[in-house]
N, C-alpha and C positions, 0 to 999 in steps of 0.2 A: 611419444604418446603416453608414457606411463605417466610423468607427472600430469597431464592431462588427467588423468583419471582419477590419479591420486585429489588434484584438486576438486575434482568433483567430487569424491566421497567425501572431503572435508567439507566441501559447503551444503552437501545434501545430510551431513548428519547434524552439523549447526542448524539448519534451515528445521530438521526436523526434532530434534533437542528444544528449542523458540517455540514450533507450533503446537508440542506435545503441553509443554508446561502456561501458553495459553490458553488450551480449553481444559485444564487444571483448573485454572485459576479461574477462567469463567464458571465452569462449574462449582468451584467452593462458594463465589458469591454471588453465583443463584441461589443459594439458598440461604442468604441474608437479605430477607424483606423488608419492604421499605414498611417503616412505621407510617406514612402518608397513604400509601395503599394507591399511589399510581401507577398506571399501567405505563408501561414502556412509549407506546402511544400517544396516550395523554402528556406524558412529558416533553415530547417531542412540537407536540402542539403547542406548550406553554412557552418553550423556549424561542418557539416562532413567534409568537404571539407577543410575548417580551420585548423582541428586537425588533419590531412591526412587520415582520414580512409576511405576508397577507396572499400572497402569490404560489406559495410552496405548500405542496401536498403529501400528509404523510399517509404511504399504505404499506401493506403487507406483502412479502413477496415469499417463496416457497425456500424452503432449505435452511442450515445452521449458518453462524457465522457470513450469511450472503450479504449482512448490510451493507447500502452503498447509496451515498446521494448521488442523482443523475440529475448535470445541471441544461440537460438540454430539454427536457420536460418538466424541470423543478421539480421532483420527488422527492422526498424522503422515504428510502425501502427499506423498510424494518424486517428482519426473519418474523417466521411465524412466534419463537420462542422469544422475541424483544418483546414485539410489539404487543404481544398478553402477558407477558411476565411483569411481577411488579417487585423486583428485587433489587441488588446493588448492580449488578452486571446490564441488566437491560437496562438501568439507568445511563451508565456510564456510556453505552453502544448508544444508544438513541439520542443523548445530550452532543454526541461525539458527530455522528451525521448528521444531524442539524449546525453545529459547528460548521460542516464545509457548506452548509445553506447560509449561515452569517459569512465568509467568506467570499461566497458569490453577490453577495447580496453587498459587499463593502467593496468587491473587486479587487479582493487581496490579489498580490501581484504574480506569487507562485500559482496561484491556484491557474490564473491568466495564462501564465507561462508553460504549465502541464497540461492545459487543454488545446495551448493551439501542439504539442508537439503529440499528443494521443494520433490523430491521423499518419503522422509520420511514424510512429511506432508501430504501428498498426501494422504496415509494411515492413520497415527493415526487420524487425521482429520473424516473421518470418523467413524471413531468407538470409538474414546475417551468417550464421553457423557455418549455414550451405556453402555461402559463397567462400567462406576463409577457408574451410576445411575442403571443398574444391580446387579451390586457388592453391593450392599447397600440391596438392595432388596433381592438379597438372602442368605445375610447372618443373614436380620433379619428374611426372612421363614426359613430355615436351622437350628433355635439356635445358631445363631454364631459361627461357626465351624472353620472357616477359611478360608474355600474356599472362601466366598464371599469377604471377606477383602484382599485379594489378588487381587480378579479380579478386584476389586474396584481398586488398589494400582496400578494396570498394566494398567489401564484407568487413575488411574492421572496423572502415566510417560509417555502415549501418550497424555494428556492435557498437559505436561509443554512442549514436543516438540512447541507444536505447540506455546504457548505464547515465546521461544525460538525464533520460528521465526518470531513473531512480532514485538519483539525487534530488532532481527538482520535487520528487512527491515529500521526501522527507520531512521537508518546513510544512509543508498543506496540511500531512498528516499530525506533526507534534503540534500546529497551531492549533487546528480546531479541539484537540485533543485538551490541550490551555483553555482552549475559549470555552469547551463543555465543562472541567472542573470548575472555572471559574464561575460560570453560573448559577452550577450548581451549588457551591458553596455559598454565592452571593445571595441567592434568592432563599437557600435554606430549603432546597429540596431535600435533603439528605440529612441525617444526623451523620456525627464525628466519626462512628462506627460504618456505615455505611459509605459515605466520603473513602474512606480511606480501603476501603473493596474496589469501590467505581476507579481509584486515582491507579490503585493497582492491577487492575484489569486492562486499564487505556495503557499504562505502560509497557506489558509486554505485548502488546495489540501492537504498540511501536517499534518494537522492537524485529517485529517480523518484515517492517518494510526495512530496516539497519541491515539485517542479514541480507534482505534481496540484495541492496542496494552494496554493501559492500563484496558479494557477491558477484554482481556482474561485474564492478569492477574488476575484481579478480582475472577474472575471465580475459575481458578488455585487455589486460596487461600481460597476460599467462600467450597469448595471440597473438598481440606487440609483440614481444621477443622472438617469439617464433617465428612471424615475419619479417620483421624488421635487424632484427638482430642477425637472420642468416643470410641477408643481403649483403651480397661482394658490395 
């Protein structure tokens, strides 16, 4: 169990290392305003309005860092501080969640991919842990019988769902991430100096799904060995 642990401090001080010097970074370029003087908002609107989708709504939702498209009511949810700020960072964040509003809207194929497996995460998500770390546990009270090595082995196929879907969000998020600089540079939202806050703002935004996502792998495999490996 200690390298169990150990593994865990390494990926919770990466994990928090990534999200410390994300809202650095968001913070340094909020306070590079945009010489256009649009709102977070507003841009988000133009970008839809650009790629014709006519159907998607952009609002406000409570808290920092909460943005999130939801493609099952087509939102756009801006934090309070996008959706009125009119700088480099609320740019980048709001060009960014419309980005996965173009991706639904084109039916990119990841994006397809991580929504049908969200219900299924949903579930092993919660009880993966349980089941391996139970499994383990009673199959060394039991005498190794089997049962436990089972329920262990049904806990580590709802552990790889879920590092499945960690991988799959990866592309979803560095595409739109693409598709929002790209716009923004295309259409001349942004001058040079501002471009280049929003491009590095969306990059350690990505960075935070890199750590999840290698992350549970970690995990995933630290599990593996441990059950599989100590199988006569």
């Amino acid at each position: 169990m200690i390298g169990f642990y150990v593994l865990i401090g390494i990926i919770s001080l990466c994990s928090w290392l990534v999200s410390n010097m994300l809202k650095r970074k968001f913070k340094k370029y909020s306070q590079v305003h945009l010489k256009n003087g649009m709102s977070g908002a507003e841009i988000a609107q133009k970008m839809l309005d650009d790629h014709g989708i006519n159907d998607v709504k952009v609002i406000s939702t409570p808290g920092m860092l909460t943005d999130h498209y939801n493609p099952q009511n087509k939102t756009v949810n801006l934090s309070e501080g996008v959706y009125n700020q009119r700088n480099a960072a609320s740019a980048a964040v709001a060009a960014h969640e419309v980005g996965h509003a173009v991706q639904h809207a084109r039916a990119y194929q990841y994006l397809q991919m991580r929504s049908k497996l969200v219900p299924m995460v949903n579930i092993t998500s919660k009880y993966s842990q349980w089941m391996v770390i139970g499994g383990i546990a009673f199959g060394a009270a039991s005498g190794n019988t089997g049962i436990g090595f089972y329920i262990a082995v049904a806990g580590l196929v709802f552990m790889a769902v879920g590092t499945l879907f960690s991988f799959v969000t990866l592309p979803v998020e560095y595409d739109a991430s693409n598709r929002a600089l790209a716009w923004l540079e295309d259409k001349h939202i942004v001058t040079r100096e501002e471009f280049a806050g929003s491009e590095d703002a969306l990059k350690w935004a990505a960075r935070t799904y890199l750590i999840a996502a290698l992350g549970s792998l970690a995990m995933l495999l630290y599990w593996g060995s441990q059950i599989l490996g100590n199988r006569d």
